[in-house]
N, CA, C and O atoms as a Maestro MAE file, in Angstrom:
{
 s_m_m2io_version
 :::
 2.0.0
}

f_m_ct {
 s_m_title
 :::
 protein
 m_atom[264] {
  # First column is atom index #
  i_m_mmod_type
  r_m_x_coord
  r_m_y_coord
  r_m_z_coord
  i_m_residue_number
  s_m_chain_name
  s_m_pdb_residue_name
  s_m_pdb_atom_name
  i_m_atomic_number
  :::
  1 25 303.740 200.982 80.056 1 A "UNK " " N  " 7
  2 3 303.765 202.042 79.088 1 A "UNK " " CA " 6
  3 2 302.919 203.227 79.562 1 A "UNK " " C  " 6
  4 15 303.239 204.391 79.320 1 A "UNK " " O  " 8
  5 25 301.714 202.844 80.318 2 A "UNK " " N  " 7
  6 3 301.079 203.928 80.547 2 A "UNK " " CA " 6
  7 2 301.628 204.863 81.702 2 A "UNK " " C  " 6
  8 15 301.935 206.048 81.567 2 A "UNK " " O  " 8
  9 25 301.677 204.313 82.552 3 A "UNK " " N  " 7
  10 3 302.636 205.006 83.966 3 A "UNK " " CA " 6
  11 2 304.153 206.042 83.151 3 A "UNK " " C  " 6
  12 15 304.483 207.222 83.271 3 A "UNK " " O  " 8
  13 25 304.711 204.928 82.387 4 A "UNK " " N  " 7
  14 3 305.619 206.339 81.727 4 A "UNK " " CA " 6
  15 2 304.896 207.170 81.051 4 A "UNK " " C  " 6
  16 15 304.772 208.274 81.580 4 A "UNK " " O  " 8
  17 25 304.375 207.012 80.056 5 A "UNK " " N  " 7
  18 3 303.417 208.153 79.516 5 A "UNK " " CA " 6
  19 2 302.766 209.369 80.309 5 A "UNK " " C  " 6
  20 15 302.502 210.517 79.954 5 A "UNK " " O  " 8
  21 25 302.634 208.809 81.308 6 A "UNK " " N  " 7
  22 3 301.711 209.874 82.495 6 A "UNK " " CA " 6
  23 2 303.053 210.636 82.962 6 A "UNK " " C  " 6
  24 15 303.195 211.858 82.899 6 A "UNK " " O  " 8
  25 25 303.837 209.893 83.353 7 A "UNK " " N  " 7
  26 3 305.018 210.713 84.208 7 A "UNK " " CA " 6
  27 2 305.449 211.720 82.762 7 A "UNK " " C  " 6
  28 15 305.074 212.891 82.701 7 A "UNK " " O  " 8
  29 25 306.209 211.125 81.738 8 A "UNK " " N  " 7
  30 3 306.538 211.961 81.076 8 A "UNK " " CA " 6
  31 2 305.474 212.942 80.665 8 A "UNK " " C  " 6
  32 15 305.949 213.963 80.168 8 A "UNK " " O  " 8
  33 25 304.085 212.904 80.744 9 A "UNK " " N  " 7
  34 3 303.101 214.254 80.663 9 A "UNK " " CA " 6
  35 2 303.830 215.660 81.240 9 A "UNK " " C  " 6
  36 15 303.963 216.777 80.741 9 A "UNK " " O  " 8
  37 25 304.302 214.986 82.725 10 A "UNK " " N  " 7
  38 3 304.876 216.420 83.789 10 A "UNK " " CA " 6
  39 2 305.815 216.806 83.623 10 A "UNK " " C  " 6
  40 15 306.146 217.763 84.323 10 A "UNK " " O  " 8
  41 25 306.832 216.251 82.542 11 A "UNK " " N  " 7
  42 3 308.367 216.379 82.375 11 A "UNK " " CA " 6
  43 2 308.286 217.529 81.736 11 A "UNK " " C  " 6
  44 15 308.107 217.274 80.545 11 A "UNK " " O  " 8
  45 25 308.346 219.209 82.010 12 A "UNK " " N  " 7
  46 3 307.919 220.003 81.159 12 A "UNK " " CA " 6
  47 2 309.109 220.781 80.697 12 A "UNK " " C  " 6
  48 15 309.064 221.950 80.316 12 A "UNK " " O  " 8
  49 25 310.457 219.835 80.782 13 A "UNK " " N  " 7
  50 3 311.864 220.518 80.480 13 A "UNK " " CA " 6
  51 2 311.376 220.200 78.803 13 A "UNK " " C  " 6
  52 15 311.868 220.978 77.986 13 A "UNK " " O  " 8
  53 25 310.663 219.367 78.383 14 A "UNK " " N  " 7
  54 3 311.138 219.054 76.833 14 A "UNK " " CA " 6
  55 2 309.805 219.709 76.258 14 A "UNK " " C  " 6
  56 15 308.893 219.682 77.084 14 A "UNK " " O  " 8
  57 25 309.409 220.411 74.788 15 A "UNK " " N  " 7
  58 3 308.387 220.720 74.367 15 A "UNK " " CA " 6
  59 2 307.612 219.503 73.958 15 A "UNK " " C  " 6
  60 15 308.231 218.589 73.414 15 A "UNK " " O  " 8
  61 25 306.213 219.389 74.180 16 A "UNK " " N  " 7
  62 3 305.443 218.185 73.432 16 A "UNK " " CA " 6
  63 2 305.457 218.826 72.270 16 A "UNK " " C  " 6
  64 15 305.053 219.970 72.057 16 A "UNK " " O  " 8
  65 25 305.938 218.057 71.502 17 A "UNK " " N  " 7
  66 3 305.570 217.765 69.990 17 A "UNK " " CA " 6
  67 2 306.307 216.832 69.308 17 A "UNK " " C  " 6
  68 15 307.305 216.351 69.843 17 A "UNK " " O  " 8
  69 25 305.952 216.489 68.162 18 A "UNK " " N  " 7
  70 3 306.552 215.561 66.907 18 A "UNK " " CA " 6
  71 2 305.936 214.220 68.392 18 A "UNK " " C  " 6
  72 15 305.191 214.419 69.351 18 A "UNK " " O  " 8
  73 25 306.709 212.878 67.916 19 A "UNK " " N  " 7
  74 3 306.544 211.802 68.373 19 A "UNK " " CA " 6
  75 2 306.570 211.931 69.869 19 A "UNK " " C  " 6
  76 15 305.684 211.303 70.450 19 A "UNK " " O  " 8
  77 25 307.470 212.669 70.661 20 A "UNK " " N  " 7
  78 3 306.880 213.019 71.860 20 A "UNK " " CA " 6
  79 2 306.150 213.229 72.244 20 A "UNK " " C  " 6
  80 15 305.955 212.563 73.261 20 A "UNK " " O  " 8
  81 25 305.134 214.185 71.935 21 A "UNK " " N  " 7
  82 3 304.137 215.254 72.365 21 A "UNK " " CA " 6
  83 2 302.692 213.965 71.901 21 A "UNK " " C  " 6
  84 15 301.584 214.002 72.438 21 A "UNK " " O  " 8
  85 25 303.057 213.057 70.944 22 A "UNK " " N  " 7
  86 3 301.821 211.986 70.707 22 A "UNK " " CA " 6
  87 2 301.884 211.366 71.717 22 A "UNK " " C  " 6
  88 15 300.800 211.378 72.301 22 A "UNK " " O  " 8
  89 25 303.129 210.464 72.545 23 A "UNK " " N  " 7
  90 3 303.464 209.849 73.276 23 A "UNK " " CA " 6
  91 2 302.666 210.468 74.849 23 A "UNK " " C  " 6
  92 15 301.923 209.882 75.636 23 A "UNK " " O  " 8
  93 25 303.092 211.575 74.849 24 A "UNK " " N  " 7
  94 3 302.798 212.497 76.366 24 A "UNK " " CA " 6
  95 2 301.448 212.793 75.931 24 A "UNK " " C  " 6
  96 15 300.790 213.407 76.771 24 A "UNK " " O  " 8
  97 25 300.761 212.476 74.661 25 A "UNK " " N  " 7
  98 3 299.100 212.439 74.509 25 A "UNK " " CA " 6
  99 2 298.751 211.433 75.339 25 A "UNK " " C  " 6
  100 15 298.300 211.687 76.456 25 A "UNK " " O  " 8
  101 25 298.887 210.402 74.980 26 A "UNK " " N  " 7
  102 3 298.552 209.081 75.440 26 A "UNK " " CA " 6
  103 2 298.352 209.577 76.819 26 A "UNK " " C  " 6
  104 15 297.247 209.997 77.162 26 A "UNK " " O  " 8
  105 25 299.420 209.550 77.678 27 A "UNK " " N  " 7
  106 3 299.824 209.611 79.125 27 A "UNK " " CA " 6
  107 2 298.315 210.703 79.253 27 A "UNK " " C  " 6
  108 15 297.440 210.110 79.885 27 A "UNK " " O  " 8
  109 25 297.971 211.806 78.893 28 A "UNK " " N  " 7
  110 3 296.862 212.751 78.851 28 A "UNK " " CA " 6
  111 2 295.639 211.765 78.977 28 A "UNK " " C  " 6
  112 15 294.952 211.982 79.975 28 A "UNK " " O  " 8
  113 25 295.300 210.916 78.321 29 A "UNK " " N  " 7
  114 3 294.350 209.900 77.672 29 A "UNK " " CA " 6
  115 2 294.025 208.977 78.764 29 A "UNK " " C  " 6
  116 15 292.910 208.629 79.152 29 A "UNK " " O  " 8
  117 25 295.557 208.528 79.336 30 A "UNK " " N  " 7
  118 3 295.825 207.110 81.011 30 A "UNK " " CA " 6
  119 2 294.746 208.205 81.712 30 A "UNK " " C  " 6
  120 15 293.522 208.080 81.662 30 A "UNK " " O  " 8
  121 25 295.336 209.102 82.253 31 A "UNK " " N  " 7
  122 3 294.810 209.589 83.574 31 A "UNK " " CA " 6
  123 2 293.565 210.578 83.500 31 A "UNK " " C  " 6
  124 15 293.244 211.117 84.559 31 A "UNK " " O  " 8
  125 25 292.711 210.918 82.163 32 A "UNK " " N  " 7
  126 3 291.162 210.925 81.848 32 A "UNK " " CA " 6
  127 2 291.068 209.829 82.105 32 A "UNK " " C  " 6
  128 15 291.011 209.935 83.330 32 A "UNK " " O  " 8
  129 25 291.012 208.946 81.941 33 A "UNK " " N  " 7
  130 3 290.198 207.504 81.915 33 A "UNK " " CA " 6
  131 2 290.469 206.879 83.329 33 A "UNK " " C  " 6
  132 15 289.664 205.961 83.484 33 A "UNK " " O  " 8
  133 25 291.137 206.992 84.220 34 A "UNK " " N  " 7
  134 3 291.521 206.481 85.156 34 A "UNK " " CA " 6
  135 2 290.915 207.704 86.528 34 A "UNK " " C  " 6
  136 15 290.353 207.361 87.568 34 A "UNK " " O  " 8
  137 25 291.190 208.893 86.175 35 A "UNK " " N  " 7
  138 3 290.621 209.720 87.378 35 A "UNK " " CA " 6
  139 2 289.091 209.596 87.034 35 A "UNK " " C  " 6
  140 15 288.377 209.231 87.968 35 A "UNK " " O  " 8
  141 25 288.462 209.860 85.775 36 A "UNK " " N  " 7
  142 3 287.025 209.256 85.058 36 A "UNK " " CA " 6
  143 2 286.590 207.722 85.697 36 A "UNK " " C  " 6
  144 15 285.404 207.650 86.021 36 A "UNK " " O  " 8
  145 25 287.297 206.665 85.883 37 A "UNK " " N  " 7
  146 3 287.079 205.515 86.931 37 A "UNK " " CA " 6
  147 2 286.539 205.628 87.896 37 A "UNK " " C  " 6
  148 15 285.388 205.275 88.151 37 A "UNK " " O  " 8
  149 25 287.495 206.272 88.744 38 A "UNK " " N  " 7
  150 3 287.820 206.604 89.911 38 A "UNK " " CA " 6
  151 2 286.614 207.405 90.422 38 A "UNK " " C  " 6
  152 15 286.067 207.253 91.514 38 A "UNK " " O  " 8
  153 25 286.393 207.998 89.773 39 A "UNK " " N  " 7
  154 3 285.285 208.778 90.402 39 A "UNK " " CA " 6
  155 2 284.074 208.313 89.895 39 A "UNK " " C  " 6
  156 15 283.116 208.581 90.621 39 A "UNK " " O  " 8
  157 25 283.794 207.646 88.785 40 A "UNK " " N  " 7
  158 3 282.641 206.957 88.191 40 A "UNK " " CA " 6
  159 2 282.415 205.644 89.971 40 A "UNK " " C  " 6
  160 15 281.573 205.357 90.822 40 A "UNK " " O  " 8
  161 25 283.222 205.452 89.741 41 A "UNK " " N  " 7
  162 3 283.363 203.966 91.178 41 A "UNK " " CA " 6
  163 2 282.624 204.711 92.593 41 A "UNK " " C  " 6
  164 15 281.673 204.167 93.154 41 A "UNK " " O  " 8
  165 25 283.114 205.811 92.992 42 A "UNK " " N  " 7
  166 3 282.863 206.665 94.013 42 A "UNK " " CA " 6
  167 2 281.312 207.143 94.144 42 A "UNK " " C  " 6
  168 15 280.624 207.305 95.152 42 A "UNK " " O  " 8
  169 25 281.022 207.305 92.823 43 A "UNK " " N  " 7
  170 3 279.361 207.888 92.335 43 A "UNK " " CA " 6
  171 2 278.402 206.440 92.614 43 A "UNK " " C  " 6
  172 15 277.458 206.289 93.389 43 A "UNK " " O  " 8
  173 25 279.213 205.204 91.411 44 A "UNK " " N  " 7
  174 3 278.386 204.250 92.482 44 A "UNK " " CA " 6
  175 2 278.460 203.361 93.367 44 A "UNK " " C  " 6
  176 15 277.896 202.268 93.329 44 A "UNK " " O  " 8
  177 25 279.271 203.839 94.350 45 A "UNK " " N  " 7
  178 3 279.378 203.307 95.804 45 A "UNK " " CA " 6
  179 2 278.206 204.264 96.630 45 A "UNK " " C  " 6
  180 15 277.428 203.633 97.346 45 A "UNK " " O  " 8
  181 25 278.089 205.368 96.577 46 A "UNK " " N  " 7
  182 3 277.230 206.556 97.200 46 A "UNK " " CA " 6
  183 2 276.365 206.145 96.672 46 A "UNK " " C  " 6
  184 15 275.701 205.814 97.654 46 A "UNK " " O  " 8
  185 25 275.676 205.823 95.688 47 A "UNK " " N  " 7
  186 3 274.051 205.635 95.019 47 A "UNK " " CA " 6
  187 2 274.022 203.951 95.603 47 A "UNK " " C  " 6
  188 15 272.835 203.673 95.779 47 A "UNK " " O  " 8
  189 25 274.748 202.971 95.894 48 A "UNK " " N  " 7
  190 3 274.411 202.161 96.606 48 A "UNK " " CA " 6
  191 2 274.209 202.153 97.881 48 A "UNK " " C  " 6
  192 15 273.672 201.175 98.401 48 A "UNK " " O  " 8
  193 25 274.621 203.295 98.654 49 A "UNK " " N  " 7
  194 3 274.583 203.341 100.243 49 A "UNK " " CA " 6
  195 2 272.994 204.116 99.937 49 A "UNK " " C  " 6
  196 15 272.032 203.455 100.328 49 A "UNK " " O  " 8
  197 25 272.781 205.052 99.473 50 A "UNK " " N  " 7
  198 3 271.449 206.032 99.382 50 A "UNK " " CA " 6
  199 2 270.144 204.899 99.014 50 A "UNK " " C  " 6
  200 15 268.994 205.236 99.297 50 A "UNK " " O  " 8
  201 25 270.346 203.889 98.532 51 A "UNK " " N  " 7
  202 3 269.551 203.028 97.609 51 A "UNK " " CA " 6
  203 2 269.457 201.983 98.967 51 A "UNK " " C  " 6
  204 15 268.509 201.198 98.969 51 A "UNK " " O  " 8
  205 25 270.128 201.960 99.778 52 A "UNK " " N  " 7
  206 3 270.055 200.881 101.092 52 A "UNK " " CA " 6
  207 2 269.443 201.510 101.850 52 A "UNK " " C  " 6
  208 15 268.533 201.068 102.551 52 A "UNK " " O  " 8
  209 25 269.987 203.035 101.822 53 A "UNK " " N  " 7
  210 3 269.144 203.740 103.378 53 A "UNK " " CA " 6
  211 2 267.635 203.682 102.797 53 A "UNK " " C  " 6
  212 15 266.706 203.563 103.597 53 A "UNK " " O  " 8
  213 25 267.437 203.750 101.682 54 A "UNK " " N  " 7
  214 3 266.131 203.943 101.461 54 A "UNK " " CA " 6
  215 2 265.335 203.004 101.410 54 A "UNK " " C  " 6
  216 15 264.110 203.122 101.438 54 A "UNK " " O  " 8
  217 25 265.962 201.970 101.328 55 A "UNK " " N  " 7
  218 3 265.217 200.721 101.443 55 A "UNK " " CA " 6
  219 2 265.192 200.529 103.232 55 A "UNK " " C  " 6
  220 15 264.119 200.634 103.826 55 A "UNK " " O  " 8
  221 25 265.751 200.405 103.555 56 A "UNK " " N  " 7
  222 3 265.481 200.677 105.138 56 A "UNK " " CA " 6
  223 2 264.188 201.351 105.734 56 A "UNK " " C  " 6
  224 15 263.264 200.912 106.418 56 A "UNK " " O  " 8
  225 25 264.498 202.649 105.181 57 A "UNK " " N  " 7
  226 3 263.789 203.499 105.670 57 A "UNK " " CA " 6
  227 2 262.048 203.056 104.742 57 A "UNK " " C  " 6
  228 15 261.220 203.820 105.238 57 A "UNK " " O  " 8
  229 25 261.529 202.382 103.943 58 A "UNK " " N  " 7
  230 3 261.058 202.480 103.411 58 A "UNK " " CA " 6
  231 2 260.110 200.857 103.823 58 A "UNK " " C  " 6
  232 15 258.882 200.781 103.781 58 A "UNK " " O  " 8
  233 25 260.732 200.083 104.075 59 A "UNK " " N  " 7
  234 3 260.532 198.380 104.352 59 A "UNK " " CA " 6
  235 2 260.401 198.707 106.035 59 A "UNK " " C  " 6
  236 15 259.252 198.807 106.464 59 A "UNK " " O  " 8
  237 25 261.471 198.866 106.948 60 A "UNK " " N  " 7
  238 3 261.816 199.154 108.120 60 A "UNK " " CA " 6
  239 2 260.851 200.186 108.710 60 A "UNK " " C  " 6
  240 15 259.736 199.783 109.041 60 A "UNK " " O  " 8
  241 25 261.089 201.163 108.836 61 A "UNK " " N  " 7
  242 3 260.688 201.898 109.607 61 A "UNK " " CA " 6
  243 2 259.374 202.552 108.843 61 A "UNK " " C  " 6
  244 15 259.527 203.741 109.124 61 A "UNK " " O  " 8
  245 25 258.738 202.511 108.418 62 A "UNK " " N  " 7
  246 3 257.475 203.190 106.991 62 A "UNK " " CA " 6
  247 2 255.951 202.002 107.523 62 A "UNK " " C  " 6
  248 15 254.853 201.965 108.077 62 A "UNK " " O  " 8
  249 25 256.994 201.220 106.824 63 A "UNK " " N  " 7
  250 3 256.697 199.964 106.535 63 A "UNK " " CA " 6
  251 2 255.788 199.913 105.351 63 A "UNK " " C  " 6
  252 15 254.881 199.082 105.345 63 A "UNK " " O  " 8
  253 25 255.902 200.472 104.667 64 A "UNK " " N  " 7
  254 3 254.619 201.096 103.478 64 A "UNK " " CA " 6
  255 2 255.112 199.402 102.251 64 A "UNK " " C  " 6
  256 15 254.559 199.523 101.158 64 A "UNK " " O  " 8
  257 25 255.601 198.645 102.314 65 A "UNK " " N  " 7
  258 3 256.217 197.525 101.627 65 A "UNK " " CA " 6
  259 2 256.247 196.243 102.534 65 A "UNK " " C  " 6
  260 15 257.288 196.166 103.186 65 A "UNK " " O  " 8
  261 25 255.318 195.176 102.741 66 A "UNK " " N  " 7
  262 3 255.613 194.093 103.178 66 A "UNK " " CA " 6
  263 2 256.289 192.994 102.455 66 A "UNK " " C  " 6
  264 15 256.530 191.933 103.031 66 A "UNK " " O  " 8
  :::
 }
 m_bond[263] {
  # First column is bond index #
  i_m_from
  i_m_to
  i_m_order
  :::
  1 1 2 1
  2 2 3 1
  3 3 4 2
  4 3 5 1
  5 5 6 1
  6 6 7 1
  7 7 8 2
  8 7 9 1
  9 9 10 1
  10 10 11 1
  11 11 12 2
  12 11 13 1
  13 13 14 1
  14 14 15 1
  15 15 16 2
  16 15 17 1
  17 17 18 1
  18 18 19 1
  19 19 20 2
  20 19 21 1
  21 21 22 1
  22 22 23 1
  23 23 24 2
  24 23 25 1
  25 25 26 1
  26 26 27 1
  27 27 28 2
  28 27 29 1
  29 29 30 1
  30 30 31 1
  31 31 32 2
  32 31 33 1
  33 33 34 1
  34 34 35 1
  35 35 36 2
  36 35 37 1
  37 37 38 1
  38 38 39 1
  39 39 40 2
  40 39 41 1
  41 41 42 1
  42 42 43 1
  43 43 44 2
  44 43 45 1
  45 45 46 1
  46 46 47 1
  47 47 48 2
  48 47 49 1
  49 49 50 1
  50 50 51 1
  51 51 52 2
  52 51 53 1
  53 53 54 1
  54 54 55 1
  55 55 56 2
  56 55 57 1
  57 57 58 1
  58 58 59 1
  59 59 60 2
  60 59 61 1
  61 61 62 1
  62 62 63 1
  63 63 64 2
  64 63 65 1
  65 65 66 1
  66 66 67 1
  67 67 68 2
  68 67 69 1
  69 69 70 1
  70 70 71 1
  71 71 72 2
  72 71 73 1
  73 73 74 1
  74 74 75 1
  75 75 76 2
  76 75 77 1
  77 77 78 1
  78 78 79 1
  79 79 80 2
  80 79 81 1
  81 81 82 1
  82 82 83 1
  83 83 84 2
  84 83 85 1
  85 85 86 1
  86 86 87 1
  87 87 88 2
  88 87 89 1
  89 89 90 1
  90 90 91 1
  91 91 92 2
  92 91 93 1
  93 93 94 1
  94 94 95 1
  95 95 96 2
  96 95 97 1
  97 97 98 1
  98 98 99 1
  99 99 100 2
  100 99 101 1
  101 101 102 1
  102 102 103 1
  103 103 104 2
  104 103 105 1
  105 105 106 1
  106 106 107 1
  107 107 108 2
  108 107 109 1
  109 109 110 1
  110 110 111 1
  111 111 112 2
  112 111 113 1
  113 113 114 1
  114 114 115 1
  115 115 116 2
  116 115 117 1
  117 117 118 1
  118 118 119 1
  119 119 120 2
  120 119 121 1
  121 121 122 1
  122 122 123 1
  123 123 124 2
  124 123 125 1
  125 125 126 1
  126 126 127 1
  127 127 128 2
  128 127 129 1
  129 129 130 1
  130 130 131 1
  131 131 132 2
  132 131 133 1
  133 133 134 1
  134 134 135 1
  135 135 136 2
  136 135 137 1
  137 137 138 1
  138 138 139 1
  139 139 140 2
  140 139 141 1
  141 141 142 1
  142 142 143 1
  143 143 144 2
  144 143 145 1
  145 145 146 1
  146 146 147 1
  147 147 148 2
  148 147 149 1
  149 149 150 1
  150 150 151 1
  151 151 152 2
  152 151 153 1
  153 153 154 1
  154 154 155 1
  155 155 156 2
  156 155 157 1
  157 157 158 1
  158 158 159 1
  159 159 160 2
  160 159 161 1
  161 161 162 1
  162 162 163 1
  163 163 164 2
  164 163 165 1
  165 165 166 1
  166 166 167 1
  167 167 168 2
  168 167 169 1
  169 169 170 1
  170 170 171 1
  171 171 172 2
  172 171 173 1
  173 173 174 1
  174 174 175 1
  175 175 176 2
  176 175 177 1
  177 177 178 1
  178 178 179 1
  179 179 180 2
  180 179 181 1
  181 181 182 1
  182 182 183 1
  183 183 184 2
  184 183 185 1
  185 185 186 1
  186 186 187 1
  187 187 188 2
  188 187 189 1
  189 189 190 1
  190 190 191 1
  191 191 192 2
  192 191 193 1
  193 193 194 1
  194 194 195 1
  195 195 196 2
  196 195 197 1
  197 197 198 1
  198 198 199 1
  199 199 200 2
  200 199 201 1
  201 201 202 1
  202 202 203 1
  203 203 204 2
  204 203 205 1
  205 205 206 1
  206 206 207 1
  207 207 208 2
  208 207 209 1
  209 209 210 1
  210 210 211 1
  211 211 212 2
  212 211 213 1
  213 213 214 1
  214 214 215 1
  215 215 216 2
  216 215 217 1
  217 217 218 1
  218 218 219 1
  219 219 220 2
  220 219 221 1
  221 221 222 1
  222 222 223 1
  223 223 224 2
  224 223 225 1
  225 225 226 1
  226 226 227 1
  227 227 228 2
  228 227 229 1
  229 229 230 1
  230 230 231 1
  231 231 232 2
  232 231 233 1
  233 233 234 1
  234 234 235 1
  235 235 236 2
  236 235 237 1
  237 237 238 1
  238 238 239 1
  239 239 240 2
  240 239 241 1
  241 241 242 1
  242 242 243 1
  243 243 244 2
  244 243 245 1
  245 245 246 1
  246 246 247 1
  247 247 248 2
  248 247 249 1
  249 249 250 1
  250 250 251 1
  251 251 252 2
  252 251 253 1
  253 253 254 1
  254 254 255 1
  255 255 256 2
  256 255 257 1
  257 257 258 1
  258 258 259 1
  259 259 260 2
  260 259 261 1
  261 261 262 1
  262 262 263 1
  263 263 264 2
  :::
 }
}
């Protein structure tokens, strides 16, 4: 349901409104929440690599932490 919803978002031969235009909401709703994922996932993959180098750099090479 959601994948149609999204596609029909781009279908811009028909006007959204009445029960359509709720429908092609939804699809609006899939792909906030999914590009919002997507990049939430990306933010913490990068704060886990920054959070390693620093422990490295901090244990490893510092050595200020036995």
């Amino acid at each position: 349901m959601g994948t149609v919803a999204v596609l029909l978002y781009f279908f811009f031969s028909k006007a959204h409104s009445g029960i359509y235009g709720k429908f092609v909401n939804v699809g609006k709703w899939y792909m906030m929440i999914g590009f919002g994922a997507s990049f939430g996932l990306t933010v913490m993959a990068r704060i886990s690599l920054l959070i390693g180098r620093i422990q490295f750099l901090v244990n490893d090479v510092f050595g200020l932490i036995k």
